[in-house]
Each structure stands twice: as structure tokens, then as C-alpha cells.
PDB file of N, CA, C and O in Angstrom, chain B, residues numbered from 101:
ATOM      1  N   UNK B 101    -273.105-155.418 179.868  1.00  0.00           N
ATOM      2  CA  UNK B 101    -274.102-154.594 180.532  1.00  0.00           C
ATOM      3  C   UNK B 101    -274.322-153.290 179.772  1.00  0.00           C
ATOM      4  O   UNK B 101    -275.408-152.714 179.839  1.00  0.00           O
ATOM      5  N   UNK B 102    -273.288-152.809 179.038  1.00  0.00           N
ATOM      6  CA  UNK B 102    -273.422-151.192 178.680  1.00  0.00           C
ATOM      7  C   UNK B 102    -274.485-151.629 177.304  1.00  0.00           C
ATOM      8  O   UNK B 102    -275.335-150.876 176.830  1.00  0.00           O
ATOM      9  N   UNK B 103    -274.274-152.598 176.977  1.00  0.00           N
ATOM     10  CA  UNK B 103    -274.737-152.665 175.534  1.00  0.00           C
ATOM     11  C   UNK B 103    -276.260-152.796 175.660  1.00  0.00           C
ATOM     12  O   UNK B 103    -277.083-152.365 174.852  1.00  0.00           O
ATOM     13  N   UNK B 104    -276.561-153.601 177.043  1.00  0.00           N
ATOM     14  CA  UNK B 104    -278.157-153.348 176.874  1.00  0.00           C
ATOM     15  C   UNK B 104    -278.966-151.605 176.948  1.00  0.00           C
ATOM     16  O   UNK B 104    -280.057-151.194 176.553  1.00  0.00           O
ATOM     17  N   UNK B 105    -278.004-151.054 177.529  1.00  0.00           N
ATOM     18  CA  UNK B 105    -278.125-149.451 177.735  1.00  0.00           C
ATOM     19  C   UNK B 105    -278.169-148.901 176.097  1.00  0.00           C
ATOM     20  O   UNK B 105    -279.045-148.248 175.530  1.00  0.00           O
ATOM     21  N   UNK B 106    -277.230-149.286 175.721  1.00  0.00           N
ATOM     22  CA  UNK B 106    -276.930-148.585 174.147  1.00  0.00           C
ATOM     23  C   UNK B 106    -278.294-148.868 173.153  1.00  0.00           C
ATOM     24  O   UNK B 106    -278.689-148.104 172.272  1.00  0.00           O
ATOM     25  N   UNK B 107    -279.004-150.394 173.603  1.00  0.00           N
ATOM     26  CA  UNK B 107    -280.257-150.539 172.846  1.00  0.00           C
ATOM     27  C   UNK B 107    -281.523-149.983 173.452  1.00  0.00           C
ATOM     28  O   UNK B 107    -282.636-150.061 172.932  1.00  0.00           O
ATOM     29  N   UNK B 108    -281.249-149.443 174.544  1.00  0.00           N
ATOM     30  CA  UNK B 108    -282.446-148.645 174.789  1.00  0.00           C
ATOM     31  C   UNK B 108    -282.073-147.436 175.876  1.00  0.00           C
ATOM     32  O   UNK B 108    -281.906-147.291 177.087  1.00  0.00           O
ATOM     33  N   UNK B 109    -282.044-146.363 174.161  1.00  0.00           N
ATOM     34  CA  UNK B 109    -281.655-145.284 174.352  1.00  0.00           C
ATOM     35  C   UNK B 109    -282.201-144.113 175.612  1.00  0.00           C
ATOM     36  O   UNK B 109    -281.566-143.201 176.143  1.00  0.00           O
ATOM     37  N   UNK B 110    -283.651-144.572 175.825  1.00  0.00           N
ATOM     38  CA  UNK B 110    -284.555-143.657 176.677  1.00  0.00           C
ATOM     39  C   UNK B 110    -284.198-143.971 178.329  1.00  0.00           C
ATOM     40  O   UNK B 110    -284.490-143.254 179.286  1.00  0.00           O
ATOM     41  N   UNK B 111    -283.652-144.957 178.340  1.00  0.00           N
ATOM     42  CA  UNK B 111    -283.392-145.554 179.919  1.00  0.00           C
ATOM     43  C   UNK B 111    -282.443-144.563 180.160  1.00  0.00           C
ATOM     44  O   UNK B 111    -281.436-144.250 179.525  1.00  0.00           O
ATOM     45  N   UNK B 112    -283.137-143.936 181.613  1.00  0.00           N
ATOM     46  CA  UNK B 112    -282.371-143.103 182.275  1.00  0.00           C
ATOM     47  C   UNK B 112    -281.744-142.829 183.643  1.00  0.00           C
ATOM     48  O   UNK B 112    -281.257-141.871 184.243  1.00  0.00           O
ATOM     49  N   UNK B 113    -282.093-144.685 183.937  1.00  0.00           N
ATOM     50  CA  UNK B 113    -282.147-144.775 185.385  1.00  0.00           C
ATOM     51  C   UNK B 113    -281.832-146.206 185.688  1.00  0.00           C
ATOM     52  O   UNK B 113    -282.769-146.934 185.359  1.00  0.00           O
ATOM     53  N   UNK B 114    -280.785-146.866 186.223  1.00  0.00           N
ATOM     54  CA  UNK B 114    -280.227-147.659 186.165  1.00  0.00           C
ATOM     55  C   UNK B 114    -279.995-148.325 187.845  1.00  0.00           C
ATOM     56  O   UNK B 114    -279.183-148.003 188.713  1.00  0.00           O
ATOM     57  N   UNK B 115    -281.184-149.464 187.838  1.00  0.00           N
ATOM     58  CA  UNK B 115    -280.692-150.561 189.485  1.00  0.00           C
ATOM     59  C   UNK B 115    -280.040-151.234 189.284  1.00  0.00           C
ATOM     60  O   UNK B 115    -280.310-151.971 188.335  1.00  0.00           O
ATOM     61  N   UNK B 116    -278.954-151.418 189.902  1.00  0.00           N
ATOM     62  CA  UNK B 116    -278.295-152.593 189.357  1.00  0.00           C
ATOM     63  C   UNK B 116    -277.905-153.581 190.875  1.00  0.00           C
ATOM     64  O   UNK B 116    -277.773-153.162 192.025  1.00  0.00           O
ATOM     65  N   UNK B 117    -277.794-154.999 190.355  1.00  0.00           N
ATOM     66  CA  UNK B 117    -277.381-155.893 192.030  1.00  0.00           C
ATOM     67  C   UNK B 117    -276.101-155.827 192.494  1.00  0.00           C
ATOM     68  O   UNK B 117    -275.301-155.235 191.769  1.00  0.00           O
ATOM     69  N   UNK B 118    -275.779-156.202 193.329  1.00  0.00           N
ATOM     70  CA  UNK B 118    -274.366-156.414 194.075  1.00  0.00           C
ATOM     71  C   UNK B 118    -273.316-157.028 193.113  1.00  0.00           C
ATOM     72  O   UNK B 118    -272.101-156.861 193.220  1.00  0.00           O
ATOM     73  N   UNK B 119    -274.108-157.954 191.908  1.00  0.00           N
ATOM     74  CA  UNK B 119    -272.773-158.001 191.472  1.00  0.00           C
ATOM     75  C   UNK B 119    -272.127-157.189 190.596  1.00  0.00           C
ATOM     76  O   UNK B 119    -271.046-157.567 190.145  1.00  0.00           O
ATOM     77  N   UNK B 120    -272.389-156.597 190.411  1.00  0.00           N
ATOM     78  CA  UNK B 120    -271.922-154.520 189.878  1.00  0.00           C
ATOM     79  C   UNK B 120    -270.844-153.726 190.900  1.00  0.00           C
ATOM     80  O   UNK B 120    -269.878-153.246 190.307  1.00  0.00           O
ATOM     81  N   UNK B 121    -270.869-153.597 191.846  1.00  0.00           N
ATOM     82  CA  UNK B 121    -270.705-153.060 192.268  1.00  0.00           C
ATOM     83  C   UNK B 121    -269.090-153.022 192.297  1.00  0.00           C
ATOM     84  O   UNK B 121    -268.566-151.952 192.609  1.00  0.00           O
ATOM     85  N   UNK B 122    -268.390-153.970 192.032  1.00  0.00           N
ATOM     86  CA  UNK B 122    -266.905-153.958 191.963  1.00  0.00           C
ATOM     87  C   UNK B 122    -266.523-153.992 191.112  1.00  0.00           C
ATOM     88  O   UNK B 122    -265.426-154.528 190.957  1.00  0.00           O
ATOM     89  N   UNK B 123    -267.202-153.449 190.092  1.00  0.00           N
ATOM     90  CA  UNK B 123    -266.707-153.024 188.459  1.00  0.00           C
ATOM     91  C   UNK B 123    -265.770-152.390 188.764  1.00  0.00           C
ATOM     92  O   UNK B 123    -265.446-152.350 189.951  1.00  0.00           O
ATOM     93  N   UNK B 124    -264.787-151.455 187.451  1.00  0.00           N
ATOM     94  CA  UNK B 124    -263.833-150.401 187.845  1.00  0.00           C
ATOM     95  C   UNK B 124    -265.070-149.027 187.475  1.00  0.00           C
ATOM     96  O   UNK B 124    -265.935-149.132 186.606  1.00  0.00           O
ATOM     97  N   UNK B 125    -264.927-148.141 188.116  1.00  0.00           N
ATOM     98  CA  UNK B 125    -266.005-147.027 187.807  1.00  0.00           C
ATOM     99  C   UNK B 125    -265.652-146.688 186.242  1.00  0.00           C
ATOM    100  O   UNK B 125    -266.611-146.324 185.562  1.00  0.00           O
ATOM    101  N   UNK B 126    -264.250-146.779 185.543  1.00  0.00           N
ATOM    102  CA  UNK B 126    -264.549-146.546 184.320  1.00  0.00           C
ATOM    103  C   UNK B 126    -265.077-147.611 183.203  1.00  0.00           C
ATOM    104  O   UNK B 126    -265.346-147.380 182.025  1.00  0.00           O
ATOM    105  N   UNK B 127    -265.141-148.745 183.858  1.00  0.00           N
ATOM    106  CA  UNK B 127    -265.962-149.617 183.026  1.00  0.00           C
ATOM    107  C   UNK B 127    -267.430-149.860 183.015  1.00  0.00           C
ATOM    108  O   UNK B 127    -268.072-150.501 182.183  1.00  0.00           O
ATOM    109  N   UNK B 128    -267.859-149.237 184.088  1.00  0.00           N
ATOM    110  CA  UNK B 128    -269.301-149.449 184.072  1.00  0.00           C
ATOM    111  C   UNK B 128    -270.262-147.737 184.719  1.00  0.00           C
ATOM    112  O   UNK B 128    -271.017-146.986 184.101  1.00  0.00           O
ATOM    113  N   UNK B 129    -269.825-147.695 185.979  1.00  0.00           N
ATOM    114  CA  UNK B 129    -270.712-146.368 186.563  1.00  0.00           C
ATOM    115  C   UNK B 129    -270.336-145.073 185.319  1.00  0.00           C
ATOM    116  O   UNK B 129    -271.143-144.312 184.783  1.00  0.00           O
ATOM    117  N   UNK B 130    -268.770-145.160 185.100  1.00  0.00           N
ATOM    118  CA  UNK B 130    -268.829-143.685 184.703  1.00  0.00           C
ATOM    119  C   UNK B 130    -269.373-143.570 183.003  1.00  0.00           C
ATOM    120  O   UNK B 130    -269.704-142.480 182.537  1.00  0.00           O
ATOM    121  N   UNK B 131    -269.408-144.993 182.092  1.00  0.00           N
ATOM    122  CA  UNK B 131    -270.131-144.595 180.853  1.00  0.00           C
ATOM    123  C   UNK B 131    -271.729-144.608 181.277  1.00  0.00           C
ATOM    124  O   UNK B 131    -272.429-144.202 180.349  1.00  0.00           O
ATOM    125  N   UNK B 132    -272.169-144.828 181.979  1.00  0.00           N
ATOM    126  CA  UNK B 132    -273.094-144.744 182.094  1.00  0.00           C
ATOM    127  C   UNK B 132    -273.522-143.291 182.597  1.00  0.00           C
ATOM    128  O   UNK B 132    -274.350-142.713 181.892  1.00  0.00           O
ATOM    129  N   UNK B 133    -273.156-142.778 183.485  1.00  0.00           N
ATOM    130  CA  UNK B 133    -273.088-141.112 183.832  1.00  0.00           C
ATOM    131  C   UNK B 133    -272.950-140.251 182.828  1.00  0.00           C
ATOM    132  O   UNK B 133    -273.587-139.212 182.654  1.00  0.00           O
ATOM    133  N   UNK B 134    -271.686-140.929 181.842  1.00  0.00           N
ATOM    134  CA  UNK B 134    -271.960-140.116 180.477  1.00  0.00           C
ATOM    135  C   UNK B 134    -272.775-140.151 179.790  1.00  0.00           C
ATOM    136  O   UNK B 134    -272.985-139.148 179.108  1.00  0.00           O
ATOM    137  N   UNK B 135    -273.578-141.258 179.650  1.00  0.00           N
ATOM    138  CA  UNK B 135    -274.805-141.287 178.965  1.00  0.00           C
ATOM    139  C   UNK B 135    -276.032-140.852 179.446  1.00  0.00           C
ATOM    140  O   UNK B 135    -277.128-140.880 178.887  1.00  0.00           O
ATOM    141  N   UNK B 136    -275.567-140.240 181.109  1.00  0.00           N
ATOM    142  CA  UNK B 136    -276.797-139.430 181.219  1.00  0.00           C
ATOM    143  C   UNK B 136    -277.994-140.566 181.902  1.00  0.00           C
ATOM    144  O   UNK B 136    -279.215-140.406 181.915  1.00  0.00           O
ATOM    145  N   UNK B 137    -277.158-141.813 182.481  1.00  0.00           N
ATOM    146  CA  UNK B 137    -277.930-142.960 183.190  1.00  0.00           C
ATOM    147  C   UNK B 137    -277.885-142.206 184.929  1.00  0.00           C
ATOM    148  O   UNK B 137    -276.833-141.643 185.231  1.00  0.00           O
ATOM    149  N   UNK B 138    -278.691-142.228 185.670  1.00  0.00           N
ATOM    150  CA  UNK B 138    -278.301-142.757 187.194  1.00  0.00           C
ATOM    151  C   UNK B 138    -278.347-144.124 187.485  1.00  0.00           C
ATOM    152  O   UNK B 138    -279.098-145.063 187.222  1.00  0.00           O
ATOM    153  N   UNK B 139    -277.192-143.924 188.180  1.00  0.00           N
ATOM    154  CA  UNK B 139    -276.715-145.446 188.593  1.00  0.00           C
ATOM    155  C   UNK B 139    -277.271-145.716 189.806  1.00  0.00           C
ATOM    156  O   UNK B 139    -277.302-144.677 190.465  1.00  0.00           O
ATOM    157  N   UNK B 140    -277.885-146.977 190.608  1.00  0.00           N
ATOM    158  CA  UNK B 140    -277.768-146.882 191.912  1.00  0.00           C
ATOM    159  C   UNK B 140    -277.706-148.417 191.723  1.00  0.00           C
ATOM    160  O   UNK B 140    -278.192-149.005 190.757  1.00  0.00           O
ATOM    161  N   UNK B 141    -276.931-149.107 192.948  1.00  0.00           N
ATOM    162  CA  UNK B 141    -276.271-150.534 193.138  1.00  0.00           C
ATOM    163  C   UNK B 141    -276.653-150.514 194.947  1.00  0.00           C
ATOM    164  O   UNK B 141    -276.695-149.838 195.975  1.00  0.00           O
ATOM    165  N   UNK B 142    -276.853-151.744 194.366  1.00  0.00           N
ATOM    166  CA  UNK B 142    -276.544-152.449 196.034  1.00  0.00           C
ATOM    167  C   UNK B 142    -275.460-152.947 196.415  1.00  0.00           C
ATOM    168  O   UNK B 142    -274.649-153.616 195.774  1.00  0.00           O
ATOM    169  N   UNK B 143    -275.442-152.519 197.788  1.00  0.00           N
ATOM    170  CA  UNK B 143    -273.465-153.087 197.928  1.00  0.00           C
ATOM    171  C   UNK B 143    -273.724-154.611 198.541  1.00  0.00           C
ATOM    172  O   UNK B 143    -274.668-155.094 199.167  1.00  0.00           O
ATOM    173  N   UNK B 144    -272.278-155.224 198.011  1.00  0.00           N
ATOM    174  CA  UNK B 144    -272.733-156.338 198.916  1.00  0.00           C
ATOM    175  C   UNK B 144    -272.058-156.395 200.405  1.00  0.00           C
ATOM    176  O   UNK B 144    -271.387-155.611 201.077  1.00  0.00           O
ATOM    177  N   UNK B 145    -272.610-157.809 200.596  1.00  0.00           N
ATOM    178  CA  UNK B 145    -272.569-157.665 202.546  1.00  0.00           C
ATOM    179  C   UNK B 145    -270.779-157.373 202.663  1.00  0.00           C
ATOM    180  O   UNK B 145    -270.355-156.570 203.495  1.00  0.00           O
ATOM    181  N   UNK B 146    -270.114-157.905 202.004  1.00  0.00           N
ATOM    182  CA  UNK B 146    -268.439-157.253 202.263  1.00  0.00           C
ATOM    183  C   UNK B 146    -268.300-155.648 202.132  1.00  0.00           C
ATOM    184  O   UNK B 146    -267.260-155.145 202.557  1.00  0.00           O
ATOM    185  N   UNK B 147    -269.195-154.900 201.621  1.00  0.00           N
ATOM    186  CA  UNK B 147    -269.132-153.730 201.698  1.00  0.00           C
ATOM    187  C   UNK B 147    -269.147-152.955 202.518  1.00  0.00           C
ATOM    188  O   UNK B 147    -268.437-151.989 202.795  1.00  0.00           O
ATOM    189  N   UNK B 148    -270.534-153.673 203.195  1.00  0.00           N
ATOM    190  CA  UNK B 148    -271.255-152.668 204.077  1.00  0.00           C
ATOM    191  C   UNK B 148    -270.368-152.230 205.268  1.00  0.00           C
ATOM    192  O   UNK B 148    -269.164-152.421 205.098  1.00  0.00           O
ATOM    193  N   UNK B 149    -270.714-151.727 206.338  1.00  0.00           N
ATOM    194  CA  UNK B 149    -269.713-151.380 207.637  1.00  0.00           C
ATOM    195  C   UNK B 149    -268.900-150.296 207.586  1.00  0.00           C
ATOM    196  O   UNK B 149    -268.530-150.034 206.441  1.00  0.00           O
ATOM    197  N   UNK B 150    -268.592-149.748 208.236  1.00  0.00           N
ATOM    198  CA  UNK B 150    -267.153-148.867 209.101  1.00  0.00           C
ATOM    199  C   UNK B 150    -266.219-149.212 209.318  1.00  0.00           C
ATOM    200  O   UNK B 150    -265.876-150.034 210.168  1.00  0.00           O
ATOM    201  N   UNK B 151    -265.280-148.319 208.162  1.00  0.00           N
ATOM    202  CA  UNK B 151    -263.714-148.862 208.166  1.00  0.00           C
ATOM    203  C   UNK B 151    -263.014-147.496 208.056  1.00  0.00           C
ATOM    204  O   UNK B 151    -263.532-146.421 207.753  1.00  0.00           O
ATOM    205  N   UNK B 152    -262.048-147.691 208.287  1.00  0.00           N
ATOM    206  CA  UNK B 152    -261.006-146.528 208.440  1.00  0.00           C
ATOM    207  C   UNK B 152    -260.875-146.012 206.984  1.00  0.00           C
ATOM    208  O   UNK B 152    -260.782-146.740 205.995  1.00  0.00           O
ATOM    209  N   UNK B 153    -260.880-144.499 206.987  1.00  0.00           N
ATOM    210  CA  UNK B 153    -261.037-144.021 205.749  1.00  0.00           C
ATOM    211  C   UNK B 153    -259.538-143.790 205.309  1.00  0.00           C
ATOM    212  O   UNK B 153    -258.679-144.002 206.165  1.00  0.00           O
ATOM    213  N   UNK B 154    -259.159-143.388 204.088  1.00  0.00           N
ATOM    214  CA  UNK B 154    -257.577-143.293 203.655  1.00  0.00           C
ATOM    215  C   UNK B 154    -256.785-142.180 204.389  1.00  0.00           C
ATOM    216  O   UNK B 154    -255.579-142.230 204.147  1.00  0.00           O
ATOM    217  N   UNK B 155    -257.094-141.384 205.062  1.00  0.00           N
ATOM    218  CA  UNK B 155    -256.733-140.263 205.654  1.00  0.00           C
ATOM    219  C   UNK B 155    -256.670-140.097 206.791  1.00  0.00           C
ATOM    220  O   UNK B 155    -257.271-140.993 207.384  1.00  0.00           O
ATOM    221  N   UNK B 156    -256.073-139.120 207.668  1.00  0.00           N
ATOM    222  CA  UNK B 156    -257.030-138.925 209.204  1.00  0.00           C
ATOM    223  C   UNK B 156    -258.575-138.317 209.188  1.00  0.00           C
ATOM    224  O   UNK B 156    -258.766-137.460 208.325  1.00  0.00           O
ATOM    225  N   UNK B 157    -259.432-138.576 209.836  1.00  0.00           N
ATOM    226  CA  UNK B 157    -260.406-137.475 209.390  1.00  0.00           C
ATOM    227  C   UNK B 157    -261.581-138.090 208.598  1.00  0.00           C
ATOM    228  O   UNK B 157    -262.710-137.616 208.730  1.00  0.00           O
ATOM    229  N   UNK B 158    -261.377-138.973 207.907  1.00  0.00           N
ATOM    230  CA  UNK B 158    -262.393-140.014 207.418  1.00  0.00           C
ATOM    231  C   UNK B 158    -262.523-141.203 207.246  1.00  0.00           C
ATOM    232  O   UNK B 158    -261.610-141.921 206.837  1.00  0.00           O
ATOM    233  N   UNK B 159    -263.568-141.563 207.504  1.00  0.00           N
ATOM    234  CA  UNK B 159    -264.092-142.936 207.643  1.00  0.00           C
ATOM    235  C   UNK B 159    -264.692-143.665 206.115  1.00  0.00           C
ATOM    236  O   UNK B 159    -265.155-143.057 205.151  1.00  0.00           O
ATOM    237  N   UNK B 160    -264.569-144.654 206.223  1.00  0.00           N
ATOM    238  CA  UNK B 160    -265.460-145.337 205.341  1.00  0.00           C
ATOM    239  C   UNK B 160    -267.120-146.073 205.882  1.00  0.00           C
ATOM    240  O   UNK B 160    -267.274-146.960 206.721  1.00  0.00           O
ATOM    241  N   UNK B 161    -268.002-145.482 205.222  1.00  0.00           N
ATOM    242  CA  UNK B 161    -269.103-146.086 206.004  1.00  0.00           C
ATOM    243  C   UNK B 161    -270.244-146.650 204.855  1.00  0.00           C
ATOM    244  O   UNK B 161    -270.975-145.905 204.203  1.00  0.00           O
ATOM    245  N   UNK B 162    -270.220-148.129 204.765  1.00  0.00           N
ATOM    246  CA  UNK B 162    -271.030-148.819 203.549  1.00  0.00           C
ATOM    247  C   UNK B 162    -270.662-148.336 201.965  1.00  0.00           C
ATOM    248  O   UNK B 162    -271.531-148.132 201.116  1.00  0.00           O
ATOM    249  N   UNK B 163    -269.244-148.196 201.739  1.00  0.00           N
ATOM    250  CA  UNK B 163    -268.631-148.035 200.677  1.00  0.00           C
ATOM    251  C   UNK B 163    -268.637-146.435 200.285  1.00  0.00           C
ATOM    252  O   UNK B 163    -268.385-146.134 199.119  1.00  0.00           O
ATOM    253  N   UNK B 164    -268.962-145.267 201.380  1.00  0.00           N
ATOM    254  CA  UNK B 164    -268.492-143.853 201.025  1.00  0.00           C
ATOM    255  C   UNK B 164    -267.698-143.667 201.939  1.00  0.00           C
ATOM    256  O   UNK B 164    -267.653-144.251 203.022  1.00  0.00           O
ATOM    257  N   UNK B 165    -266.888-142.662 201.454  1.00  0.00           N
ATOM    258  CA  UNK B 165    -266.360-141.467 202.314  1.00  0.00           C
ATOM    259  C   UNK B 165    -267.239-140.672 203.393  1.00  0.00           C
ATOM    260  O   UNK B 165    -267.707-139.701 202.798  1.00  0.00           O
ATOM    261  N   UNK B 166    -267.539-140.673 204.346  1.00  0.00           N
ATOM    262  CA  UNK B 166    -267.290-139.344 205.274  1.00  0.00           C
ATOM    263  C   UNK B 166    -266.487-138.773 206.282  1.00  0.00           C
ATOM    264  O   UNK B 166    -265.370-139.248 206.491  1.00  0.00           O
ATOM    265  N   UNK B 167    -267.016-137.571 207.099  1.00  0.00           N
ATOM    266  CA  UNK B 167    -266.161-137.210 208.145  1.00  0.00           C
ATOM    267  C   UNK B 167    -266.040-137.900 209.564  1.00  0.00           C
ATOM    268  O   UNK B 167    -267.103-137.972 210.180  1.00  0.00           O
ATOM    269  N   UNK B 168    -265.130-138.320 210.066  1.00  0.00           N
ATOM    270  CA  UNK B 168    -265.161-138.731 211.158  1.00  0.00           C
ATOM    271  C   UNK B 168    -265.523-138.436 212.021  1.00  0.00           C
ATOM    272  O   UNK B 168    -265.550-139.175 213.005  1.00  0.00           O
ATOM    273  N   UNK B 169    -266.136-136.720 212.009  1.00  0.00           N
ATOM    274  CA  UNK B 169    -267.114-136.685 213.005  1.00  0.00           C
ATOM    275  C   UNK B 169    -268.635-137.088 212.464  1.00  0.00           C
ATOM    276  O   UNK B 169    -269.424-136.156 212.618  1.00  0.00           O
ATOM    277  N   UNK B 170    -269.130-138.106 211.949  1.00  0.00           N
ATOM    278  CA  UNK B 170    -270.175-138.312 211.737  1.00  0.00           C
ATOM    279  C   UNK B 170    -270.511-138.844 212.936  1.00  0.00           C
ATOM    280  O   UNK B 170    -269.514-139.393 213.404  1.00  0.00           O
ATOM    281  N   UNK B 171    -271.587-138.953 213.757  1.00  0.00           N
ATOM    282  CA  UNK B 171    -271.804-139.173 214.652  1.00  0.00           C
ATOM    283  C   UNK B 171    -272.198-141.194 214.739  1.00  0.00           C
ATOM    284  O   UNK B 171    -272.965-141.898 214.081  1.00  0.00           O
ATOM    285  N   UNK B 172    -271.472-141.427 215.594  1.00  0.00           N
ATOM    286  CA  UNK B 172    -271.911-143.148 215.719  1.00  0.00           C
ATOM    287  C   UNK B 172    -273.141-143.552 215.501  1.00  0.00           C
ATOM    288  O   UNK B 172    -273.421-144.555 214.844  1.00  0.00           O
ATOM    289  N   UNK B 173    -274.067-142.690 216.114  1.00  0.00           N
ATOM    290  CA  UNK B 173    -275.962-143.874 215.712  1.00  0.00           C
ATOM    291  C   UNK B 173    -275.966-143.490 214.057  1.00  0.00           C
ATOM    292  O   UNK B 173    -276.314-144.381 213.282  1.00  0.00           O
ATOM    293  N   UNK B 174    -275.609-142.263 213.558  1.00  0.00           N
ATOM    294  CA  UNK B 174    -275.719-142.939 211.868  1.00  0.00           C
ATOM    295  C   UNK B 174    -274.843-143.558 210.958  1.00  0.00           C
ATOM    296  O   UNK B 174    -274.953-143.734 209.745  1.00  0.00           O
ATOM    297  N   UNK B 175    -273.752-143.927 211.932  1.00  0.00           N
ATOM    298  CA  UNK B 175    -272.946-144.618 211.189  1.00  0.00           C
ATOM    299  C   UNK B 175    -273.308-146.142 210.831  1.00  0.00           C
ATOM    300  O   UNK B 175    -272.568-146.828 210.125  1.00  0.00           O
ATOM    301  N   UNK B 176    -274.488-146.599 211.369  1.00  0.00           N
ATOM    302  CA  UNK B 176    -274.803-148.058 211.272  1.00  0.00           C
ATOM    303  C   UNK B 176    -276.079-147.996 210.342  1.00  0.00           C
ATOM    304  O   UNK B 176    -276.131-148.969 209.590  1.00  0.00           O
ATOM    305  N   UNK B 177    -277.043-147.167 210.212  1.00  0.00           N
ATOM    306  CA  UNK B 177    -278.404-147.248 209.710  1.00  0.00           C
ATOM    307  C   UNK B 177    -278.693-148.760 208.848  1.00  0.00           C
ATOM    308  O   UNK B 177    -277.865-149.250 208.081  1.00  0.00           O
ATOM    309  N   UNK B 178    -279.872-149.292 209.116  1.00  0.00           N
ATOM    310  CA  UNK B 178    -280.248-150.588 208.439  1.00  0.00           C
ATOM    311  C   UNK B 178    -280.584-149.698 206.866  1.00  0.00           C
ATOM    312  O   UNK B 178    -280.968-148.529 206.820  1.00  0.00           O
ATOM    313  N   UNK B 179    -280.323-150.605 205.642  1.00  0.00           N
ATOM    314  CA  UNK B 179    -280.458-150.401 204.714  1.00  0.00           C
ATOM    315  C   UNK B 179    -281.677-150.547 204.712  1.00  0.00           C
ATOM    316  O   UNK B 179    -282.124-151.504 205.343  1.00  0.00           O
ATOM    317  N   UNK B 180    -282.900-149.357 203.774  1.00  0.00           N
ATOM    318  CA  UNK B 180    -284.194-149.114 203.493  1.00  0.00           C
ATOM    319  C   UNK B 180    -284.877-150.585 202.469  1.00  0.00           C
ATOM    320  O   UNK B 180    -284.226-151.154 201.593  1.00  0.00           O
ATOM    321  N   UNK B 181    -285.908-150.844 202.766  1.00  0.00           N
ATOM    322  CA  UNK B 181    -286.264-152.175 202.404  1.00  0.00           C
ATOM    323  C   UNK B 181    -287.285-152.069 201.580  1.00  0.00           C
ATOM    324  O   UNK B 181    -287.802-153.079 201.105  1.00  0.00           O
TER     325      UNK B 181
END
């Protein structure tokens, strides 16, 4: 994947599908950040949802971090289509 980036130097903006998304961030998101790409991925359906975050205090919600007081109606939002 990086190498099609490397042949076209001007790309600065990067979609990529679900199956990306469980790269290790230093094999794929973060050379690409260095090169000054934005990344954006779709998660897949094992991603998505509300799970207990590593800490007290945060949650996991569709593969980020937030605070556990995020309020419940946005903890579900349908993904934009």
C-alpha cells in the first residue's frame, strides 16, 4: 500500500476500506502522516460499538477513546452515508 503513495507524490489524502484498518499504526497510518497523507478508514462492523475503555473514565466508542461522560444518544450515531 505505501508504495502506491511513494509513486504518486502529490496525493495528500488517503480513503482507505476496512481492510486497513487493523494494520499496526506504524506500518501503515503513521508513514503515511509522515508523508503528510490524511488518512481516513472505515472501521469494520467488529469495530464499531461501545466498549469499556482501558481505564476508569473512558469508553471506547467505534474504535476511539472518549469520556465516559459522553452522553448515551451520541454514543450510537449511524455512520454518515
Amino acid at each position: 500500500m505505501l508504495g502506491i503513495f511513494d509513486c504518486l507524490p502529490d496525493i495528500r489524502e488517503g480513503l482507505l476500506d476496512r481492510g486497513y484498518t487493523t494494520a499496526k499504526g506504524e506500518k501503515l497510518a503513521g508513514p503515511l502522516r509522515d508523508g503528510q497523507v490524511q488518512v481516513t478508514m472505515d472501521l469494520h462492523k467488529t469495530q464499531r460499538g461501545v466498549r469499556p475503555g482501558p481505564v476508569a473514565g473512558l469508553i471506547w466508542v467505534d474504535g476511539h477513546l472518549y469520556s465516559s461522560a459522553m452522553p448515551e444518544r451520541l454514543r450510537t450515531l449511524e455512520p454518515r452515508r
